[in-house]
ROTORDREN-359836 format. One record per residue (C-alpha): x, y, z; residue in three letters. Coordinates in steps of 0.02 Angstrom, whole numbers, plus 50000, padded with zeros to 5 digits. Example, Ala and Ser with C-alpha at 12.3 -4.5 7.8 and 13.67 -1.06 7.14 Angstrom:
REM ROTORDREN-359836
506154977550390ALA/506844994750357SER/
This chain:
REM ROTORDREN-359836
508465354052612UNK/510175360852617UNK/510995356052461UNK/512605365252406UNK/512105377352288UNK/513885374552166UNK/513495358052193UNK/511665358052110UNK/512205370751985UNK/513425357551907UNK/511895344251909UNK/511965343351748UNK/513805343051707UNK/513965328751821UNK/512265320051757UNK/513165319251579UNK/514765311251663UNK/513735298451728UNK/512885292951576UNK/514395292751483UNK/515005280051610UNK/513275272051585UNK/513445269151385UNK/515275261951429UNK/515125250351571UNK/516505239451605UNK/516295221251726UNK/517485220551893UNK/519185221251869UNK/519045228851668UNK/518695245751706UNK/520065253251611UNK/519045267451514UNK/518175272351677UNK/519795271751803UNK/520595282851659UNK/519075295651655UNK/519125297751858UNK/521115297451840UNK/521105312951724UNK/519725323151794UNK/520415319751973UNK/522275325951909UNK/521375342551828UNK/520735346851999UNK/522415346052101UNK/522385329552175UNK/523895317452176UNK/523115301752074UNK/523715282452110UNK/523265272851961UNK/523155252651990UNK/522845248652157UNK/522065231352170UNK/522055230851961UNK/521095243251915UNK/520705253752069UNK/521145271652074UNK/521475282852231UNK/521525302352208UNK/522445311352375UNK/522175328352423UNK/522975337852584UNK/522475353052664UNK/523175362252811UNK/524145353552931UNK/522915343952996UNK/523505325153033UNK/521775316253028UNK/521425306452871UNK/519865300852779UNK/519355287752658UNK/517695288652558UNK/517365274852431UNK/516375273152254UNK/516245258852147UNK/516535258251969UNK/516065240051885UNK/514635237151787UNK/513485219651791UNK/513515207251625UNK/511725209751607UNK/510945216051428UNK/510175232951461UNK/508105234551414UNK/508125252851491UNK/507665263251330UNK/508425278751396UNK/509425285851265UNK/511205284551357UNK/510805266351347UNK/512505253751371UNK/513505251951211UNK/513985236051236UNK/513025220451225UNK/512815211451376UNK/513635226451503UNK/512745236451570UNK/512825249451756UNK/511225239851808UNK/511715244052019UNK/512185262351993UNK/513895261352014UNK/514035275451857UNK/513025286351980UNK/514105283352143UNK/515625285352030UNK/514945302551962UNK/514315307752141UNK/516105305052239UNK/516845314752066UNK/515765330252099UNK/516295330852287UNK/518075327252232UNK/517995343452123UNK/517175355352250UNK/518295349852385UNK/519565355652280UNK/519165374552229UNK/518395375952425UNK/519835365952534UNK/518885368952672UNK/519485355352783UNK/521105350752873UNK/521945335852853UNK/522205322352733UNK/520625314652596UNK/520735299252512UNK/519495295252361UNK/519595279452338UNK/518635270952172UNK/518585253552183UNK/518465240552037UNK/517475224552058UNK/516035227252194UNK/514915214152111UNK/516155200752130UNK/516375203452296UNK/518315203952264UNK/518765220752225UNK/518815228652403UNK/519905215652471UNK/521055214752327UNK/521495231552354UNK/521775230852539UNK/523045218552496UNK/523735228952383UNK/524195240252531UNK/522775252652521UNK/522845256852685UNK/524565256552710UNK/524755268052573UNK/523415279352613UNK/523025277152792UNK/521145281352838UNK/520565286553001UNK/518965280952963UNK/518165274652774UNK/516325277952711UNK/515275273652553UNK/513535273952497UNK/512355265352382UNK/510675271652317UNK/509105265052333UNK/507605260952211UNK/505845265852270UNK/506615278852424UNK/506325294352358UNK/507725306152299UNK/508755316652461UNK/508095303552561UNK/509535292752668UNK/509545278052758UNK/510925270452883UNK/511345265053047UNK/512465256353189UNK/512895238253164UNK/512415228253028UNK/511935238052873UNK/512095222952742UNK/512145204052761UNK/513565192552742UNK/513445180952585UNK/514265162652579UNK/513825150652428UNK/513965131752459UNK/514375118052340UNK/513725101852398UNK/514365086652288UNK/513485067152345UNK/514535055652279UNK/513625040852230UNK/513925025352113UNK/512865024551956UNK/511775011351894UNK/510315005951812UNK/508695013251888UNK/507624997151875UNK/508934990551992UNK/509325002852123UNK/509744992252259UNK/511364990052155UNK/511685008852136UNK/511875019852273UNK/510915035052235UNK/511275052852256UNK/509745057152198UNK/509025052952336UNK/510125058352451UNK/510175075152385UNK/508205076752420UNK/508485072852583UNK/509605086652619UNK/508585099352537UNK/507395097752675UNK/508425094052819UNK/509205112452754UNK/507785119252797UNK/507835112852990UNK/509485127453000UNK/508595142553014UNK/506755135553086UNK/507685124553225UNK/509545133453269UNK/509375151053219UNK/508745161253364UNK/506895171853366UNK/507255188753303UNK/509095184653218UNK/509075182853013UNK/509765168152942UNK/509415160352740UNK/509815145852676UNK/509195144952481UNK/509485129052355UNK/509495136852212UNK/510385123752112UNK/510165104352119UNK/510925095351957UNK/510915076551942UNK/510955065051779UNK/509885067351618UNK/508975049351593UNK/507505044051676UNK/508185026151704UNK/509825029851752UNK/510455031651923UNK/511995045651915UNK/513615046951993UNK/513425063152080UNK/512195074952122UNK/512615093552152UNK/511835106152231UNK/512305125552270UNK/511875135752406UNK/511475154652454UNK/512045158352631UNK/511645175152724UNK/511595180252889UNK/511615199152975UNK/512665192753122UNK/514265186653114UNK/514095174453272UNK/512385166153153UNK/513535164152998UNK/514695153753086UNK/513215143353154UNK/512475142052973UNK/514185133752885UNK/514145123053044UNK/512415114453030UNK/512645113752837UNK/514185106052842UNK/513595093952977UNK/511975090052913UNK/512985085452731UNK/513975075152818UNK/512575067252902UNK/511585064252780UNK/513135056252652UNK/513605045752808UNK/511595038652811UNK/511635034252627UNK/513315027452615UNK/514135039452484UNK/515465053052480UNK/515255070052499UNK/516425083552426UNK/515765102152532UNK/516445117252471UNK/516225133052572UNK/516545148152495UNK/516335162952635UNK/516215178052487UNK/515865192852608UNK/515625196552813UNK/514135206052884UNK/514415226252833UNK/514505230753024UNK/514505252553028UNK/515335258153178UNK/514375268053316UNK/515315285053320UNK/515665285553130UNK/513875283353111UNK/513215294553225UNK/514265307353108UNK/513655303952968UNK/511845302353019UNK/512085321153096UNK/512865327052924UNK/511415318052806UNK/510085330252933UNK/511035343752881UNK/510745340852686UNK/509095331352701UNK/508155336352880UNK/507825326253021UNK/506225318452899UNK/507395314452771UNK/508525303452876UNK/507925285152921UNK/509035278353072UNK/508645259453036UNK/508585248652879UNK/507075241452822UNK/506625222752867UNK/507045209252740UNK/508425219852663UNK/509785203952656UNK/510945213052509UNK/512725209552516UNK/513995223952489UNK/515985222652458UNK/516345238452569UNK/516265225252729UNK/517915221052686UNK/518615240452702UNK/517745241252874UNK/518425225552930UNK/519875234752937UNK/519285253652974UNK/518075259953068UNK/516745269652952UNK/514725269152871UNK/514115263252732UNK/512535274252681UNK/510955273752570UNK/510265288052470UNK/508685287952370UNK/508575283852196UNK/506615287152163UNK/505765275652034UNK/507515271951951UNK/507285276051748UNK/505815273051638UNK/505325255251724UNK/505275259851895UNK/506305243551940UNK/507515236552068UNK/509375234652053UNK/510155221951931UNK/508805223851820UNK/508985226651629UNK/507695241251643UNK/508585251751776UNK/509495267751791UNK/510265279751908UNK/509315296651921UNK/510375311351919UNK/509265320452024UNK/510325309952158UNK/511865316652126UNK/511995334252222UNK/511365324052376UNK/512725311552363UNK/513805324152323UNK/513395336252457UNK/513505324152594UNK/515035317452553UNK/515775336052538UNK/514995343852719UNK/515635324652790UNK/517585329552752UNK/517435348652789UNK/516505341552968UNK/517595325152987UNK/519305335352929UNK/518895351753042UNK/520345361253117UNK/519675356053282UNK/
């Protein structure tokens, strides 16, 4: 373990940052208090601050040298509308908010880097923090890129990371291709006509029809998607009338979509939407299909990897670096849209057992453990003074 010793020494300066973020969250594209407290620490160190991009983003520029390369790092700021149950004593403030995905702890890691990077400048060229409002939604990355973010801050090459409950603390996980899945939700609504449900033959019933397409759904990914690709398809919603002797109007149901290849996502909306179609065609009632594509496969780039990979081994050891993601791991992450555009990684560091409960993400027990920060912080800080070298 190679941790940066100023680094560690602030731990606990850092640790408090964080959990004032914690007892403050803020949902995507509110995070006012928090853009302001990363706006004014980031201005105390030296670094030219951009308040506003894409709402409420915020984008802190430092240059070094006369180096012309340029590098983007990225940490997330919004908080979840779930009521926290942690019972650690920095608990959310506000009912209903809470930093249930660690966002407060990315925020506080890229902060720490930000302000050693500063007093060191050992690198050459040009570093772009970039703190991005409304992960959760799925919204916030793009919103910025089309609010000029790289135009106004060109990047070489972007990276991010996200911890991990149940990996233990310094540990890090990434690798080539696709780190994350792409996530599409589906509303399906059967329009039917109505009647009485002792005479159906005078109705024509959505109800029915819906059922039916539940389980021709599940023909996608047993029947089209290859052996060894990942494809879901999850009804997670199916709403139709209220009386048991009444035949409704419409039926609706909503859809999960995820895939880790973006060549399977495009056969996934094509079977759905032509098995709805089939199906509404077979009972003789409309169908109204609404595809919402949210966010494309996070696909890291080979030689951007390969860099970070070698940089994580110098903080954590050639043990405490895990080249490929765990199976079943079908997360969707906003930073996809960023490397759409740039090449770059998108990392995982350990969060242990992740507070008092032990739990998962997006769980009203969770929390971020400091002990994470200093490895977070680290790697992002040896990443710019390696990706940013004179040579």
């Amino acid at each position: 373990m190679q941790l940066i010793p100023q680094i560690l020494a602030w731990q606990d300066e850092f640790a408090s940052i964080r959990r004032d973020i914690h007892q403050h969250p803020e949902l995507g594209f509110e995070e006012s208090r928090t853009g302001l407290l990363v706006a004014s620490l980031l201005r105390q160190w030296g670094y030219a601050v951009h308040e506003g991009i894409g709402g409420t983003g915020v984008v802190g520029v430092l240059k070094n040298g006369s180096g012309s390369k340029t590098l983007g790092i990225r940490a997330d700021m919004d908080a979840l509308p779930i009521h926290e149950e942690s019972g650690v004593a920095h608990c959310s403030r506000h009912a209903g908010k809470m930093h249930a995905c660690g966002h407060d702890g990315h925020t506080a890691i890229l902060l720490c880097a930000a302000r050693y990077l500063a007093e060191t400048r050992a690198f050459d060229g040009t570093l772009n923090l970039i703190f991005q409002p409304a992960e959760e939604t799925l919204k916030g990355a793009r919103r910025m890129i089309e609010d000029g973010l790289f135009e106004r801050f060109p990047c070489d090459a972007v990276y991010a990371l996200h911890n991990m409950p149940g990996l233990p603390v310094g540990m890090f996980v990434t690798q080539a291709g696709a780190m994350s899945a792409s996530s599409d939700v589906v509303t399906i609504r059967l329009l039917g006509v109505g009647g009485h449900g002792a005479m159906p033959h005078k109705a024509k019933d959505p109800v029915i029809a819906a059922a039916e397409l539940v389980l021709a759904l599940q023909s996608i990914v047993a029947r089209n998607v290859p052996a060894g690709e990942i494809g879901v398809v999850t009804v997670g919603s199916i709403q139709a009338g209220e009386a048991a002797n009444v035949i409704p109007d419409v039926a609706t149901l909503k859809l999960s979509v995820r895939s880790t290849n973006p060549e399977i996502r495009k056969l996934l909306k094509k079977r759905i939407t032509e098995i709805a179609q089939g199906v509404a065609k077979t009972h003789d009632i409309g169908l109204d299909l609404d595809y919402d594509e949210r966010i494309g496969v996070l696909l890291n780039t080979p030689a951007e990897t390969a860099l970070l990979q070698q940089v994580a081994r110098q903080i954590s050891g050639d043990k405490g670096v895990l080249t490929s993601v765990p199976s079943g791991y079908l997360g969707s992450e906003d930073f996809a849209s960023m490397l759409e555009v740039r090449p770059g990684c998108y990392i995982v560091t350990g969060n242990g057992n992740s507070g008092p409960s032990g739990c998962m993400v997006h769980n009203p027990g969770y929390d971020f453990n400091d002990l994470a920060i200093p490895f977070g912080a680290s790697l992002w800080a040896r990443l710019v003074e390696t990706y940013l070298s004179e040579t």
